[in-house]
BABA-141353 format. One record per atom (N, C-alpha, C): x, y, z; atom name. Coordinates in steps of 0.05 Angstrom, whole numbers, plus 5000, padded with zeros to 4 digits. Example, Ala and Ser with C-alpha at 12.3 -4.5 7.8 and 13.67 -1.06 7.14 Angstrom:
BEGIN
{{5264; 4886; 5156}; N}
{{5246; 4910; 5156}; CA}
{{5264; 4934; 5156}; C}
{{5257; 4955; 5142}; N}
{{5273; 4979; 5143}; CA}
{{5258; 5001; 5157}; C}
END
This chain:
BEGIN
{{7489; 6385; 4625}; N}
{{7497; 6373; 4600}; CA}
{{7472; 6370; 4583}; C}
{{7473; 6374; 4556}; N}
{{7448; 6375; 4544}; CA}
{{7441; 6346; 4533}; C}
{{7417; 6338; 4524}; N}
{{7411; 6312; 4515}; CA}
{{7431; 6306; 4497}; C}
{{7441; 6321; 4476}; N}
{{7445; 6316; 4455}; CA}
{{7481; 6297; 4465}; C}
{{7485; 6314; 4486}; N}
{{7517; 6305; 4491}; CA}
{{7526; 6289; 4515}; C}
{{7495; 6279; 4523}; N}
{{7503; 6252; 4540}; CA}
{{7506; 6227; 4529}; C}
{{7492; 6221; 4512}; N}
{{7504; 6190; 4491}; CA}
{{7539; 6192; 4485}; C}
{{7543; 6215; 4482}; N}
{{7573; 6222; 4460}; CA}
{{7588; 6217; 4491}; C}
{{7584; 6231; 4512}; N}
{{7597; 6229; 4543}; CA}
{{7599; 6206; 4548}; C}
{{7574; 6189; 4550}; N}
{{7575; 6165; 4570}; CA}
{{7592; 6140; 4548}; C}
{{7582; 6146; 4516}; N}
{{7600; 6114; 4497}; CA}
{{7633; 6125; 4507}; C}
{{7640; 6150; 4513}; N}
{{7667; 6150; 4516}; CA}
{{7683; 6140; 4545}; C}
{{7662; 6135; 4555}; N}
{{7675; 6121; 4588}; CA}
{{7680; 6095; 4592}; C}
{{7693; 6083; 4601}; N}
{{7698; 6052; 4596}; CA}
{{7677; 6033; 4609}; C}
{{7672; 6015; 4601}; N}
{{7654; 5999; 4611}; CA}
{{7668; 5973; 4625}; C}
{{7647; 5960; 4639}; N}
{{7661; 5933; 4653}; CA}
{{7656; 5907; 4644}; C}
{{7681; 5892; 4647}; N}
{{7673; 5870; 4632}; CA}
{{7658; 5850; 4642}; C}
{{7651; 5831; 4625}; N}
{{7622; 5820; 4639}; CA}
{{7632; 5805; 4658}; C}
{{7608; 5806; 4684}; N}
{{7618; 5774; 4713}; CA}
{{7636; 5805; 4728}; C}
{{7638; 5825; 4721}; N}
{{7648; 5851; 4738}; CA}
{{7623; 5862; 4751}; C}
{{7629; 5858; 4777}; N}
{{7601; 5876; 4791}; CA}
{{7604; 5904; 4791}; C}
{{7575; 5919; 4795}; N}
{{7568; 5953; 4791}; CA}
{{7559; 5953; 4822}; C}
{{7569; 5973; 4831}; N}
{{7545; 5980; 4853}; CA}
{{7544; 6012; 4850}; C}
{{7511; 6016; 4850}; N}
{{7504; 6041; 4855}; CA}
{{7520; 6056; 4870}; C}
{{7523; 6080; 4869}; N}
{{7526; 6098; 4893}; CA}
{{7514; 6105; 4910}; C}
{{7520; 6118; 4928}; N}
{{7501; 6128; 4946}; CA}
{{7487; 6156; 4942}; C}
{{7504; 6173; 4923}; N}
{{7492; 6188; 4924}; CA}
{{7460; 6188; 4897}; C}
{{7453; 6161; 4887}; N}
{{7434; 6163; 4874}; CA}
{{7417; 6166; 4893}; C}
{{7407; 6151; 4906}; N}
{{7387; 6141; 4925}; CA}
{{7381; 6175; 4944}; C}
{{7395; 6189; 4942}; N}
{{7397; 6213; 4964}; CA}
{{7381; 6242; 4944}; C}
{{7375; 6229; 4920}; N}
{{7363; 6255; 4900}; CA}
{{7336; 6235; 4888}; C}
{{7323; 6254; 4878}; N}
{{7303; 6239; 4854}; CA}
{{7319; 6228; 4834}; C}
{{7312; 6207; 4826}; N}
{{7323; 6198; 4798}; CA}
{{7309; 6195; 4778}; C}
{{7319; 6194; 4748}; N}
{{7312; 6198; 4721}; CA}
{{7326; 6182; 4708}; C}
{{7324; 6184; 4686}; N}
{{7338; 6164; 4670}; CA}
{{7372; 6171; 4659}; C}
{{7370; 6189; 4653}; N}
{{7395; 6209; 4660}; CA}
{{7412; 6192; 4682}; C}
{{7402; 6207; 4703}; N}
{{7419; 6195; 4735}; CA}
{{7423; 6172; 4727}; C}
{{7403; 6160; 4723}; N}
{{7420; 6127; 4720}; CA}
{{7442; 6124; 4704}; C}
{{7437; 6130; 4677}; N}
{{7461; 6125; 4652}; CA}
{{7485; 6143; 4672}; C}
{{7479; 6158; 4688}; N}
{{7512; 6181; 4685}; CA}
{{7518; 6162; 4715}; C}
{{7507; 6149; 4732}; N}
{{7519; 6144; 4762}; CA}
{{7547; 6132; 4752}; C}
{{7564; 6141; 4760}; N}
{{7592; 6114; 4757}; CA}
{{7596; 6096; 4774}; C}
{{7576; 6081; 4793}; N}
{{7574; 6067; 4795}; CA}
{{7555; 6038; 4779}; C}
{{7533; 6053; 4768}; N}
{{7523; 6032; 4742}; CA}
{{7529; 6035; 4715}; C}
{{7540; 6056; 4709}; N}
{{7554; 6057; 4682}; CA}
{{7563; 6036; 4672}; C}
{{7585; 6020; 4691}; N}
{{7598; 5998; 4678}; CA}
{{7576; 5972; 4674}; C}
{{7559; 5973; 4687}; N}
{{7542; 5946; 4682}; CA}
{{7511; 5945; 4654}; C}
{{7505; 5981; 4664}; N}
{{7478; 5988; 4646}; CA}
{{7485; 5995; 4620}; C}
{{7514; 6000; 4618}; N}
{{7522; 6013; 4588}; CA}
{{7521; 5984; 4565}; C}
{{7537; 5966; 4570}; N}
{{7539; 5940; 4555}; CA}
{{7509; 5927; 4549}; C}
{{7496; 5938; 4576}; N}
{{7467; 5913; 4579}; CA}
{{7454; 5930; 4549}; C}
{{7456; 5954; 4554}; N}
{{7436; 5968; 4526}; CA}
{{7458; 5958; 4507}; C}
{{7480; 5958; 4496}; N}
{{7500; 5960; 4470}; CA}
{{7491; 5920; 4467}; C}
{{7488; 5910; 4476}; N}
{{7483; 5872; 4477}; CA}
{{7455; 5860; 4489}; C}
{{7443; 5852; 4464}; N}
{{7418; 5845; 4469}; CA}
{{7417; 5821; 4474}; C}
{{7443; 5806; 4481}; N}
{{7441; 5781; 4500}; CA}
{{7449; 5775; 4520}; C}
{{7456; 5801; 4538}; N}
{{7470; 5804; 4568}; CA}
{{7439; 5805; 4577}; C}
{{7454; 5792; 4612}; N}
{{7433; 5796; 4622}; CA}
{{7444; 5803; 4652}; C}
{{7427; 5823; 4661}; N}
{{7433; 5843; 4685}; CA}
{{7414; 5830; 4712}; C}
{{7429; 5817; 4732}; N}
{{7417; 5809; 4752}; CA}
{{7424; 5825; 4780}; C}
{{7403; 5835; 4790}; N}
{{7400; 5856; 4815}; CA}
{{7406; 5847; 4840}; C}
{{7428; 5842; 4851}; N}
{{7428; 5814; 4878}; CA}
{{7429; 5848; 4908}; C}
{{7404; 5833; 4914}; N}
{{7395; 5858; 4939}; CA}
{{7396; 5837; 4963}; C}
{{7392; 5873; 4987}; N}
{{7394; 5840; 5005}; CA}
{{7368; 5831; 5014}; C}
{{7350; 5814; 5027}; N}
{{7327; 5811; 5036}; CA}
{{7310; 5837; 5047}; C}
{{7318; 5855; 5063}; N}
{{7306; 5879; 5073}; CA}
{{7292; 5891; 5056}; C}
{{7281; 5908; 5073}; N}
{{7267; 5936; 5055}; CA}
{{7279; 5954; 5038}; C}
{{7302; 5960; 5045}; N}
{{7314; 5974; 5037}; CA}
{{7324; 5965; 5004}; C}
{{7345; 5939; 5006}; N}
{{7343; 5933; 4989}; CA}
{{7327; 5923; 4963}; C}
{{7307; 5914; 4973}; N}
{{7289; 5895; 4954}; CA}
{{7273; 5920; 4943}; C}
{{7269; 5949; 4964}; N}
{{7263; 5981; 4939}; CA}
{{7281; 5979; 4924}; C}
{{7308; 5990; 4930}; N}
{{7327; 5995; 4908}; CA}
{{7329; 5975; 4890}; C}
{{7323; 5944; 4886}; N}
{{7331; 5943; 4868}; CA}
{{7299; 5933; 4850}; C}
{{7276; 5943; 4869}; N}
{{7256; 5950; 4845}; CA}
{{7263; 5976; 4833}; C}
{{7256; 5992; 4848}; N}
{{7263; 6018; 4838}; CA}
{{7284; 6023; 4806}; C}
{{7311; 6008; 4814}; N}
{{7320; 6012; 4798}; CA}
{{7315; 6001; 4767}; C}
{{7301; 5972; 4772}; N}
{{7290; 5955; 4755}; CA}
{{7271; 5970; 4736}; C}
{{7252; 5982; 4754}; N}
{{7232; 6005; 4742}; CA}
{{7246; 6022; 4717}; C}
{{7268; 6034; 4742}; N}
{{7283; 6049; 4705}; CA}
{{7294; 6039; 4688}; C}
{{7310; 6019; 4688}; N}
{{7325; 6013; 4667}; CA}
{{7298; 6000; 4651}; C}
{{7274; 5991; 4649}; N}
{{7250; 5979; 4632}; CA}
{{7248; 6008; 4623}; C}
{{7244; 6032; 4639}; N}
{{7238; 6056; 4623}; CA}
{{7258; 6066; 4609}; C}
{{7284; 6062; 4604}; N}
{{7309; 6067; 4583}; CA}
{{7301; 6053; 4564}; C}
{{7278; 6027; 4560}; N}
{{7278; 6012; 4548}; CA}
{{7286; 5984; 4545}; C}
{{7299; 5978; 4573}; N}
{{7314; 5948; 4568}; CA}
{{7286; 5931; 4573}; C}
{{7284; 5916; 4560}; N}
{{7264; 5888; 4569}; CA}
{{7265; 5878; 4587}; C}
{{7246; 5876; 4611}; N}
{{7240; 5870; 4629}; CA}
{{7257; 5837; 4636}; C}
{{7252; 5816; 4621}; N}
{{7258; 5801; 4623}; CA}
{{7292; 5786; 4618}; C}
{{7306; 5816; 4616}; N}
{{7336; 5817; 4608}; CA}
{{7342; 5833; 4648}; C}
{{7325; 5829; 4666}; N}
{{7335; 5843; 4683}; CA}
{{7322; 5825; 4707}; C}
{{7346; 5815; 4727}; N}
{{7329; 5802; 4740}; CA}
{{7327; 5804; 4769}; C}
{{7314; 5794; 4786}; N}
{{7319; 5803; 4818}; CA}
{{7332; 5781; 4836}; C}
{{7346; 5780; 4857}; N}
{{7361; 5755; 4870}; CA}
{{7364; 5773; 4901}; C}
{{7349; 5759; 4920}; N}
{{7360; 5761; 4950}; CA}
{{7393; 5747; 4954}; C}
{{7402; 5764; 4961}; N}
{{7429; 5752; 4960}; CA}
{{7439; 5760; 5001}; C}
{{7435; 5752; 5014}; N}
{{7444; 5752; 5044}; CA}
{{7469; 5756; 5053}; C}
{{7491; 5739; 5028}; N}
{{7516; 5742; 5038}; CA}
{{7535; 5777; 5025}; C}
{{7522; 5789; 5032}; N}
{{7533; 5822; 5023}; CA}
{{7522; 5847; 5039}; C}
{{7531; 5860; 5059}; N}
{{7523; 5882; 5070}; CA}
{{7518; 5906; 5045}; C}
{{7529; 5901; 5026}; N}
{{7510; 5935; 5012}; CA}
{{7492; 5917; 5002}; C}
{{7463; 5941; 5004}; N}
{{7440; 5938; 4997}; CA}
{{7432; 5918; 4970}; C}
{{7447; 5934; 4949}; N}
{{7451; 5925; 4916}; CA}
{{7472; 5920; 4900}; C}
{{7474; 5901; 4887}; N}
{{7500; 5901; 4870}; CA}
{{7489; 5890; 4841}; C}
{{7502; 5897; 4817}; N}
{{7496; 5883; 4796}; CA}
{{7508; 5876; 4784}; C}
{{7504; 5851; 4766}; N}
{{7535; 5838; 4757}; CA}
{{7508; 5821; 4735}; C}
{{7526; 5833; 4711}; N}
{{7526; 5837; 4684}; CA}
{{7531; 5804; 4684}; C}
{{7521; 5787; 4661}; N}
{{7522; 5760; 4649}; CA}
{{7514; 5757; 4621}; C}
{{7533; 5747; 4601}; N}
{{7524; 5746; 4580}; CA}
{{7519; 5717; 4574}; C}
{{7493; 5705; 4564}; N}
{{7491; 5676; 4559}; CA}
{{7513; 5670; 4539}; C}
{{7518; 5631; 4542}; N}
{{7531; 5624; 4525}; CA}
{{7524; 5613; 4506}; C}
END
């Protein structure tokens, strides 16, 4: 798909509403990723699309304590600052009670 016709692709897919959790897929984690991969996973689509369109949502990463997790959800942290979101609109949380690795769930202040 060319640059020009992934913005036009991804505003046409539905997004989730906020306090709706995203979880990655699996098949990100199994390739290199880019910034691309991120915006197109349908698993973060619903959470990363709103966080860029609302500059008062805020995207919190609930991983679980492990290694595994607490990469993925630097890793992922890493990119979405390189899409451009502000670091401080993205945040990190050990969360114990959840066997997948990562989940993210979108919050808009009141």
């Amino acid at each position: 798909m060319s640059k020009r016709l992934l913005p036009l692709a991804l505003a046409a897919m539905p997004l989730a509403a906020f306090g709706q959790d995203c979880v990655p897929s699996e098949a990100l984690w199994a390739k290199p990723r880019s910034g691309a991969a991120i915006l197109a996973d349908s698993g973060l689509r619903g959470c990363v699309l709103p966080l860029l369109n609302n500059t008062q949502a805020v995207l919190t990463l609930r991983h679980t304590p492990d290694e595994e997790g607490v990469s993925r959800a630097e890793d992922l942290r890493w990119w979405l600052v390189a899409l451009g979101l502000d670091p401080d609109r993205i945040r990190l949380a050990a969360s114990a009670g959840d066997a997948r690795p990562l989940i993210l769930e979108l919050t808009e202040p009141k």
